[in-house]
C-alpha positions as CSV (number, residue, x, y, z in Angstrom):
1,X,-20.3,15.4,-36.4
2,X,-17.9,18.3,-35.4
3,X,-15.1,17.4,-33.3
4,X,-15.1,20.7,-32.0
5,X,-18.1,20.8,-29.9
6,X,-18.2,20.6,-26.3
7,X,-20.2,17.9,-25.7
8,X,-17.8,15.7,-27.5
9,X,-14.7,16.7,-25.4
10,X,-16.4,16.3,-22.6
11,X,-17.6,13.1,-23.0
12,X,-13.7,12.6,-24.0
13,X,-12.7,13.9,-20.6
14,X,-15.9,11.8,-18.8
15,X,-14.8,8.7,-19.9
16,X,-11.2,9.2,-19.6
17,X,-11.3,10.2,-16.0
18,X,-13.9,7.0,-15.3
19,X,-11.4,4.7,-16.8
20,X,-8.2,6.2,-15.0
21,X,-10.2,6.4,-11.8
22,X,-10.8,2.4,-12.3
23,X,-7.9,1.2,-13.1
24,X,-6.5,3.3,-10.2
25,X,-8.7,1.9,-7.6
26,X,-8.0,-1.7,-9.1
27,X,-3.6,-0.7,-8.5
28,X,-4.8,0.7,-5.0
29,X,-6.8,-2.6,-4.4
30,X,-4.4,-5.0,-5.5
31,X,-1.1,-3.6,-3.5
32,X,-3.6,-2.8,-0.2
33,X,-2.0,-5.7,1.5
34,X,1.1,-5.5,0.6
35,X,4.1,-4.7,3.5
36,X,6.9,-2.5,1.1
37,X,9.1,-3.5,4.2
38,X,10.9,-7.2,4.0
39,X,10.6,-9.0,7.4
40,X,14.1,-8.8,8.0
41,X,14.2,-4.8,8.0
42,X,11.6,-5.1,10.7
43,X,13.4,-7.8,12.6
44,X,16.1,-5.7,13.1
45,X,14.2,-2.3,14.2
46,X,12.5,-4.4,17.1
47,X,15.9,-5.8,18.5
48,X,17.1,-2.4,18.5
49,X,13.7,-0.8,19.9
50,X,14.5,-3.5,22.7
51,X,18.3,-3.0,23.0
52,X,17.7,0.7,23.2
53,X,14.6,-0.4,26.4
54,X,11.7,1.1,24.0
55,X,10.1,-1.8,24.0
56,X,10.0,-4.6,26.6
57,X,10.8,-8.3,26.0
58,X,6.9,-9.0,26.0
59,X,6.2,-6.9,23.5
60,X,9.2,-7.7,21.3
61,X,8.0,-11.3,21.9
62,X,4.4,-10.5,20.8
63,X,5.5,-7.7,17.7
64,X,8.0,-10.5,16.5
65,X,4.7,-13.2,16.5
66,X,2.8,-10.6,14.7
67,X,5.4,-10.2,11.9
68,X,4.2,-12.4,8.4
69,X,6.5,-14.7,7.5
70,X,8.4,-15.0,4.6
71,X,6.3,-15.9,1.4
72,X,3.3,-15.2,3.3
């Protein structure tokens, strides 16, 4: 077989681009539900969104509920 066909590169390129495109779907899949933010960053922007009157204490009340918990 000569490496230097086209149909071998392609297939090259085919099956490169179907196993990056997996194992990019299975990284995207994995960190989906994942919050990059730590609960006590977020803490601290709703007492300031309320401090500032942004928010009232009803909503902080309800955001802060909303908020997972740590190890969750």
């Amino acid at each position: 077989m000569d490496t230097t066909d086209f149909g071998f590169w392609a297939m090259i390129i085919f099956w490169g681009t179907a196993i990056g495109g997996i194992a990019t779907a299975i990284t995207w899949a994995r960190m989906k539900g994942r919050n990059p933010v730590d609960r006590e960053l977020l803490v601290k922007s709703l007492q300031r969104r309320l401090e500032a009157g942004d928010i009232s204490q009803d909503e902080y009340d309800k955001r802060l509920a909303e908020l997972p918990r740590d190890g969750d």
